[in-house]
C-alpha positions in Angstrom: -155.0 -72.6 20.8 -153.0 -70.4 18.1 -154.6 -69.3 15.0 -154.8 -72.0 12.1 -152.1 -71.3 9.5 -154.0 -72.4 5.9 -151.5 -73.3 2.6 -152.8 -74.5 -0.5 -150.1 -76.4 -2.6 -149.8 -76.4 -6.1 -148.7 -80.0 -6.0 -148.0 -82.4 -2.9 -146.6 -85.3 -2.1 -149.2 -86.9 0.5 -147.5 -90.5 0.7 -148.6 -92.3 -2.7 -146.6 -95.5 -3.2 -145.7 -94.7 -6.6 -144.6 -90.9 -5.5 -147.1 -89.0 -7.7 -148.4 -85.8 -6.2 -151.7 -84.5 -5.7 -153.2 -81.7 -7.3 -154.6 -78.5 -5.1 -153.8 -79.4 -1.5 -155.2 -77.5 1.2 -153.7 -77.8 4.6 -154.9 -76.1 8.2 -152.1 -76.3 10.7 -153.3 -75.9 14.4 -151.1 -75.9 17.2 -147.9 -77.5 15.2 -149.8 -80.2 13.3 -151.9 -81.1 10.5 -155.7 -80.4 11.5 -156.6 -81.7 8.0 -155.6 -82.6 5.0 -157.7 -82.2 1.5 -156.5 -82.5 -1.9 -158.2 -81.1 -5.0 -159.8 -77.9 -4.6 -158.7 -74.6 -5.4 -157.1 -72.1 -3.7 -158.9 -70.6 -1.0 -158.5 -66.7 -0.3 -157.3 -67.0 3.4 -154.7 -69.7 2.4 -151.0 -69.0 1.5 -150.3 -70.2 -1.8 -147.1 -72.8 -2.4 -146.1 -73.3 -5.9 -144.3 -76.3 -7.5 -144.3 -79.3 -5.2 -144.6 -79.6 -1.2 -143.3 -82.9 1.0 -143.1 -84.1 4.3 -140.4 -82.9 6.1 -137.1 -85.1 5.9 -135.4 -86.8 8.3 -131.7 -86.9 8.4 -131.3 -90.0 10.5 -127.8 -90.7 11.1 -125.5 -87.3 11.9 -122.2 -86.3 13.4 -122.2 -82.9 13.5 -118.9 -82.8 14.2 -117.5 -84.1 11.1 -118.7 -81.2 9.2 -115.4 -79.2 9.7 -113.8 -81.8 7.6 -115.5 -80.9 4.5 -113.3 -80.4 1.4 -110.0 -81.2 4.1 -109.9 -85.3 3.3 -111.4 -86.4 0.4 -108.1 -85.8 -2.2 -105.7 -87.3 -0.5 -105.7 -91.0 -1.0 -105.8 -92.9 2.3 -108.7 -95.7 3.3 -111.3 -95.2 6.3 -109.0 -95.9 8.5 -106.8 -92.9 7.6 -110.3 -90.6 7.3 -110.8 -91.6 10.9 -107.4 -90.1 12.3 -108.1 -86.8 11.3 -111.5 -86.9 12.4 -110.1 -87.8 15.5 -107.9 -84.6 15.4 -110.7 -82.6 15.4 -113.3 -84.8 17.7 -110.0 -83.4 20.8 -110.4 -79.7 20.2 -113.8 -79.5 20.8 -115.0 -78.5 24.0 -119.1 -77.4 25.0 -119.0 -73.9 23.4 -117.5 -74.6 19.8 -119.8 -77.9 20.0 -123.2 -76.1 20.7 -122.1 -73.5 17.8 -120.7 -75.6 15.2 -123.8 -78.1 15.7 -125.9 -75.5 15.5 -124.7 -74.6 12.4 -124.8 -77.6 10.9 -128.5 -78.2 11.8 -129.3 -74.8 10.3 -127.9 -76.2 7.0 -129.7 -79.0 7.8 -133.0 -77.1 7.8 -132.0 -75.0 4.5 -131.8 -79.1 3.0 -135.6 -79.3 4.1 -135.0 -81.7 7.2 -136.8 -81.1 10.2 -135.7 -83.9 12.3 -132.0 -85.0 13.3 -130.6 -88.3 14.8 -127.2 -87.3 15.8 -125.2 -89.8 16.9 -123.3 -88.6 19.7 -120.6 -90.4 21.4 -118.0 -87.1 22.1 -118.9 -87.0 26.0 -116.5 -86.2 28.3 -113.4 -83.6 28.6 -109.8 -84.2 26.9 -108.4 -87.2 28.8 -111.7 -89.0 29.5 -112.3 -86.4 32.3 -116.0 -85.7 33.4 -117.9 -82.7 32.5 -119.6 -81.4 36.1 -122.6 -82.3 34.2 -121.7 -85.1 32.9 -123.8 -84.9 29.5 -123.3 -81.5 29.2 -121.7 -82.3 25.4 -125.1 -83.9 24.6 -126.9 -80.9 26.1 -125.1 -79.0 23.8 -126.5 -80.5 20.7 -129.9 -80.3 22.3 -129.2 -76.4 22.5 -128.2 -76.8 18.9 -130.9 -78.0 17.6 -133.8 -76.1 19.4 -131.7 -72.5 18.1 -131.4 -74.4 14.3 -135.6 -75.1 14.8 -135.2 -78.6 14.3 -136.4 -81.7 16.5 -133.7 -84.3 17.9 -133.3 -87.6 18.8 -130.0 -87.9 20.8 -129.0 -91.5 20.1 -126.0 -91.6 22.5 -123.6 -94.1 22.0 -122.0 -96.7 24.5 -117.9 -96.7 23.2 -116.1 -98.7 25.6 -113.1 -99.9 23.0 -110.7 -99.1 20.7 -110.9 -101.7 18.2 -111.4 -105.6 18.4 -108.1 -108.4 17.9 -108.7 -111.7 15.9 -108.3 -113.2 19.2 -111.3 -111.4 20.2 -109.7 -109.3 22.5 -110.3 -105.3 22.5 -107.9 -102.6 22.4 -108.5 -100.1 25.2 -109.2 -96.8 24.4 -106.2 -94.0 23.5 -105.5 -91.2 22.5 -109.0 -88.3 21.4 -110.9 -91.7 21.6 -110.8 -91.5 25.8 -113.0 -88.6 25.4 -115.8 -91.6 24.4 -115.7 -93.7 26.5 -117.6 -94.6 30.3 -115.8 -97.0 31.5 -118.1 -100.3 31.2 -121.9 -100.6 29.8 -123.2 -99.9 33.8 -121.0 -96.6 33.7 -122.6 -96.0 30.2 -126.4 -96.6 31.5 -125.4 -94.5 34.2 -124.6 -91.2 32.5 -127.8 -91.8 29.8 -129.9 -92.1 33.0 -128.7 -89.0 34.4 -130.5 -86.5 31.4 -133.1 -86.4 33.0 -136.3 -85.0 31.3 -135.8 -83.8 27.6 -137.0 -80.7 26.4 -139.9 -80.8 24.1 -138.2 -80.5 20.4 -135.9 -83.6 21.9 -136.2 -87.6 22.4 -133.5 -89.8 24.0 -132.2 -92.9 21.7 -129.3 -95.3 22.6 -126.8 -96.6 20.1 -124.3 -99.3 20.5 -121.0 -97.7 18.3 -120.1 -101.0 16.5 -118.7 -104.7 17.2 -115.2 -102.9 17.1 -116.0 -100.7 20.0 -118.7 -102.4 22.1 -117.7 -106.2 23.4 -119.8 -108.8 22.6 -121.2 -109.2 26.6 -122.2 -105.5 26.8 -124.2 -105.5 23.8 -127.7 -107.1 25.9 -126.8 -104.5 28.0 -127.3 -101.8 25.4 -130.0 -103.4 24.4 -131.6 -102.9 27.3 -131.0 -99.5 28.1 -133.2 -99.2 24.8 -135.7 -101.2 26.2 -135.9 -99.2 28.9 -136.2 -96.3 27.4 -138.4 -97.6 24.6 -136.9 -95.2 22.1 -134.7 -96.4 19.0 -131.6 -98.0 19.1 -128.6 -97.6 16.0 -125.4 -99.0 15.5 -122.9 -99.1 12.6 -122.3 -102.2 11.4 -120.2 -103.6 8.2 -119.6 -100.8 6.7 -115.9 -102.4 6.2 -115.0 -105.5 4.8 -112.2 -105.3 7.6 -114.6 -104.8 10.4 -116.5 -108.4 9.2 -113.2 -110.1 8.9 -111.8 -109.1 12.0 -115.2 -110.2 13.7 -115.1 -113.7 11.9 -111.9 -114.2 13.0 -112.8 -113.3 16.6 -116.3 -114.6 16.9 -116.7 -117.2 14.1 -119.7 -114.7 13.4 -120.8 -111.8 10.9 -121.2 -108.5 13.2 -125.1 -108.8 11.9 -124.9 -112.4 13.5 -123.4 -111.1 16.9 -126.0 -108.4 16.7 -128.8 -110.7 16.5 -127.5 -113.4 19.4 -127.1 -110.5 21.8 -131.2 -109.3 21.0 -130.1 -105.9 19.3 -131.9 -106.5 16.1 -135.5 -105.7 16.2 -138.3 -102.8 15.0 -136.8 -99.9 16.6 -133.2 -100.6 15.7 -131.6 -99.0 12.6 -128.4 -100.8 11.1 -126.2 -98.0 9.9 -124.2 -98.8 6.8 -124.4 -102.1 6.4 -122.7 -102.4 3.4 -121.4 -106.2 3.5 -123.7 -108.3 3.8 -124.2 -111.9 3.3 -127.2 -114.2 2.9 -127.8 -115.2 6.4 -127.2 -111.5 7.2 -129.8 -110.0 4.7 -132.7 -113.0 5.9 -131.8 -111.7 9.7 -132.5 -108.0 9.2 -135.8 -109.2 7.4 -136.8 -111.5 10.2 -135.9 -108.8 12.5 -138.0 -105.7 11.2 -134.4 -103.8 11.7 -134.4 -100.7 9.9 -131.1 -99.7 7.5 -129.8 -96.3 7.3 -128.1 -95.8 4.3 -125.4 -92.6 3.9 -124.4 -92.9 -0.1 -122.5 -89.8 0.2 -120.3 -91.0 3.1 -120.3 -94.3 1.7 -118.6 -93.7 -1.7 -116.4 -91.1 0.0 -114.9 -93.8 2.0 -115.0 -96.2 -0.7 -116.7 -98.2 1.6 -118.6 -100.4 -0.9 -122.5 -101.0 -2.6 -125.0 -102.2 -0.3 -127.3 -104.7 -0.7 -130.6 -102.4 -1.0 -132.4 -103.8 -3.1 -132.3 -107.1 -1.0 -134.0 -105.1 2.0 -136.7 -104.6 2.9 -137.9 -101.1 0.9 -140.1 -99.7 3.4 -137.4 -100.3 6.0 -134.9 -97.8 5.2 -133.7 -94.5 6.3 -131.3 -91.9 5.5 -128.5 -90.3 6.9 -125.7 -87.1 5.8 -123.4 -89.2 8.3 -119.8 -87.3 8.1 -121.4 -84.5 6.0 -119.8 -84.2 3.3 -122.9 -82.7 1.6 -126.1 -82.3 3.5 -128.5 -82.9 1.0 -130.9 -85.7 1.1 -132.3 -85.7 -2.1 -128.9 -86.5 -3.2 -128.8 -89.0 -0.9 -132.4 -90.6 -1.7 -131.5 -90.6 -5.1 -128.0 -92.2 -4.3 -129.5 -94.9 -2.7 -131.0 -96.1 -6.5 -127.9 -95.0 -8.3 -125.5 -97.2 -6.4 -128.2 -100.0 -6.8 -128.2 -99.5 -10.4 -124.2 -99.6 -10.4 -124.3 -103.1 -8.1 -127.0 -104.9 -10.1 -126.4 -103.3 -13.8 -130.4 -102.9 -13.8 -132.5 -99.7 -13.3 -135.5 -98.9 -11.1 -135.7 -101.0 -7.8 -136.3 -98.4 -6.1 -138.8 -95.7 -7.1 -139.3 -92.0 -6.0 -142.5 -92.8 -3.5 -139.3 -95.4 -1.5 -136.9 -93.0 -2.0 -139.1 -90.3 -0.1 -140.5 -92.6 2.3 -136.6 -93.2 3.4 -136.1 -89.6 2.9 -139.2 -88.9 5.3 -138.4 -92.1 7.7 -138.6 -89.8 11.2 -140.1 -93.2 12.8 -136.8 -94.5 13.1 -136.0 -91.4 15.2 -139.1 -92.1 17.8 -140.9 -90.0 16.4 -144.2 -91.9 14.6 -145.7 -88.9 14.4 -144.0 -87.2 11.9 -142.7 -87.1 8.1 -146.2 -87.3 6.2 -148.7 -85.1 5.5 -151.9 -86.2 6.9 -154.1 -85.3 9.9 -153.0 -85.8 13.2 -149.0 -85.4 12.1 -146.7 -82.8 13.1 -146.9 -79.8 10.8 -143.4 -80.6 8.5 -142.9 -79.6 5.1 -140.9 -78.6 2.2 -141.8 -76.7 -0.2 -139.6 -76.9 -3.5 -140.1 -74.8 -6.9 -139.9 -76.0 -9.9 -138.7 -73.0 -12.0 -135.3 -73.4 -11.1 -133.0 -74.2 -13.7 -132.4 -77.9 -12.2 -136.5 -78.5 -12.1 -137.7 -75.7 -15.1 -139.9 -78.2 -17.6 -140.9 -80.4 -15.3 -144.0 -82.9 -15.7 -146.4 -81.8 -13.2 -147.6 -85.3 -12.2 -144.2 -86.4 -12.5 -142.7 -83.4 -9.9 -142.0 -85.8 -7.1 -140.0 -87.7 -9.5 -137.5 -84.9 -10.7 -137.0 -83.5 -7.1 -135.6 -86.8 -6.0 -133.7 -87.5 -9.1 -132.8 -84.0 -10.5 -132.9 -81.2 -7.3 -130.5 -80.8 -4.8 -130.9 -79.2 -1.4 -130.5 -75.1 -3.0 -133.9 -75.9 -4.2 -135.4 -75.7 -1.1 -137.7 -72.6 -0.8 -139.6 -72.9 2.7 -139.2 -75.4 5.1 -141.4 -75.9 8.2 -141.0 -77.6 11.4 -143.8 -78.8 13.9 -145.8 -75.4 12.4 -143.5 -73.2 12.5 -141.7 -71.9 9.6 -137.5 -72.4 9.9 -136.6 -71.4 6.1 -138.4 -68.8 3.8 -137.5 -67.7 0.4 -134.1 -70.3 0.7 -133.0 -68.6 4.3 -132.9 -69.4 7.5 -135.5 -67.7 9.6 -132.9 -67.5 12.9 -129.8 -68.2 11.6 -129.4 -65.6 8.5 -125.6 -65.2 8.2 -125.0 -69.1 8.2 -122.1 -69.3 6.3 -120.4 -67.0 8.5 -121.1 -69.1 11.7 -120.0 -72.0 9.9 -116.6 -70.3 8.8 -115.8 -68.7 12.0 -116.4 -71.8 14.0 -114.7 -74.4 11.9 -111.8 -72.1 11.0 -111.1 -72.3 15.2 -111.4 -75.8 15.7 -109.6 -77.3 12.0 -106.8 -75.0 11.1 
């Protein structure tokens, strides 16, 4: 057993629905979690003191790290998603193990500066150039697992089935060309093949499935995705109507809504998280309900693309989750307090959601697998961030109010220390392993995008 680490926070955020903070929180950390919990006393002598307001850890639920060396390279140029997604595809071919592990590893260190400790990374660039096999045939998705155990961070490796190239009105699928062969495994058994070939997972690391979209995945491999997840009984994402296209295209080929092929082929359900899900209908929003599905929302990515408003405040609240997606920023508070923003834009009315659901999405690491996490209580893994609130962005804040002007008022500079299953990943804004980040990220992306 390792010595009990003791911090006594000014202020902290212990999971009140209304997302006021407690006053004087003592916690005792033993061997990477919470050994207790207690809020109003003062601050003992043997305790670290953390000023301004402490949370959970954050959970960054829907990443592809690989998108990060587009940042500030296709956002001025006009285009639609579809353009967006040729240039990412540019870069998806020139990656290889190496440059994978060390851009990913960069990101995830930014990550951690942001205050998230946990990462779903949804990985679907397996194989070589040309669709040819690795000797280890996950060794891209051992890469990120590198990545994240050097960045201090936990993973769920959600990796994607991506069998086609796009779906016909006719309901055909176009086969795979061009960086998109990298993808792909031939058919679903091919698919559950490789993902039953990792083998155990390191520690800091927890095996999801994902099913890429209607476009990629035909409609009679989707039970087979689904159960792969069963199997595994870990989570299960997929993206779904994030374009208005992708819903026409699967009318026109199916008769049905991509949530409505979803739900026939038994992907909906507790551990599943809907990514995007921007377009939406009636019968769609009452399925997700039924189904307990989680949403991950990715505002950034989502107005970047022009892909649309979601319905949030039709969801369920406590069934929502957050995501950097493409990251172009990585900073969830920007994206928590997106999520209301865009809600006020849709409805013309303010406050569906308040900060105690915008922090609960922010801190949503069940829909990663990992129930144990993103709260401080006793019993949960030892996550937190610690934010000040003398910076100019937070100076003159209302005490009681503190969890309410991170989420709508901080971004992720404010982040002062950030800790990870007990062990401390940022201090004093900077990284604890990774110091010269912005040099890692420079010299990596500068190989791979220029």
């Amino acid at each position: 057993m390792s010595a009990p680490i003791r911090l006594w926070c000014e202020l902290a955020w212990t999971g009140s629905a209304d997302g006021a903070p407690e006053h004087g929180v003592l916690l005792e950390i033993v061997d990477g979690g919470f050994a207790s919990v207690v809020a109003g006393v003062e601050p003992p002598a043997d305790a670290e003191t953390l000023t301004g307001v402490t949370l959970p850890g954050l959970a960054d639920a829907h990443s592809h790290a690989f998108h990060r060396a587009l940042r500030g390279r296709t956002h001025s140029d006009g285009g639609s998603f579809w353009t967006w997604r040729e240039v990412m595809y540019r870069v998806a071919d020139r990656l290889d193990p190496d440059t994978y592990l060390r851009l990913a590893r960069a990101v995830y260190a930014e990550m951690a500066l942001a205050g998230v400790t946990c990462v779903g990374e949804f990985h679907y660039l397996h194989h070589a150039p040309g669709g040819v096999r690795y000797a280890d045939p996950n060794e891209m998705g051992r890469a990120l697992l590198g990545a994240a155990a050097d960045a201090g961070l936990r993973v769920t490796l959600l990796d994607v089935c991506y069998l086609a190239g796009g779906l016909e009105p006719d309901g055909t699928h176009r086969p795979l060309t061009g960086p998109q062969v990298r993808f792909g495994d031939g058919d679903v058994a091919g698919w559950a093949e490789r993902v039953a070939g990792f083998g155990p997972l390191p520690g800091h690391a927890r095996l999801g499935v994902a099913a890429h979209s209607v476009r990629a995945v035909p409609v009679d491999a989707l039970p087979g995705v689904a159960a792969v997840a069963d199997g595994l009984g870990g989570p299960l994402h997929v993206h779904v109507s994030e374009q208005p296209a992708e819903n026409a295209v699967c009318l026109a080929a199916h008769g049905r809504t991509p949530i409505a092929v979803l739900a026939d082929a038994g992907v909906l359900g507790e551990r599943t998280s809907l990514v995007h899900a921007t377009h939406l209908t009636d019968a769609d929003v009452a399925a997700i309900r039924a189904s307990r599905s989680t949403v991950c929302l990715c505002p950034t990515t989502e107005r970047d693309l022009a892909d649309g408003l979601p319905r949030t405040g039709d969801l369920d609240t406590d069934r929502l989750s957050l995501g950097s997606d493409q990251h172009a920023r990585i900073d969830l508070f920007e994206e928590a307090r997106a999520v209301e923003l865009h809600e006020r834009l849709r409805t013309h009315r303010r406050g569906t959601l308040g900060s105690g659901d915008l922090m609960r999405a922010a801190t949503a690491h069940a829909s990663l697998g990992w129930d144990d996490a993103g709260a401080l209580r006793p019993g949960a893994r030892a996550d937190l961030v610690n934010v000040p609130l003398e910076g100019v962005r937070l100076a003159g804040a209302d005490p009681d109010r503190a969890v309410d002007a991170v989420v709508f008022a901080a971004d992720a500079s404010d982040v002062r220390h950030v800790m990870a299953d007990g062990r401390w990943i940022v201090r004093d804004g900077v990284h604890t392993r990774r110091p010269d980040l912005a040099h890692d990220l420079d010299t990596v992306i500068k190989e791979i995008a220029t």
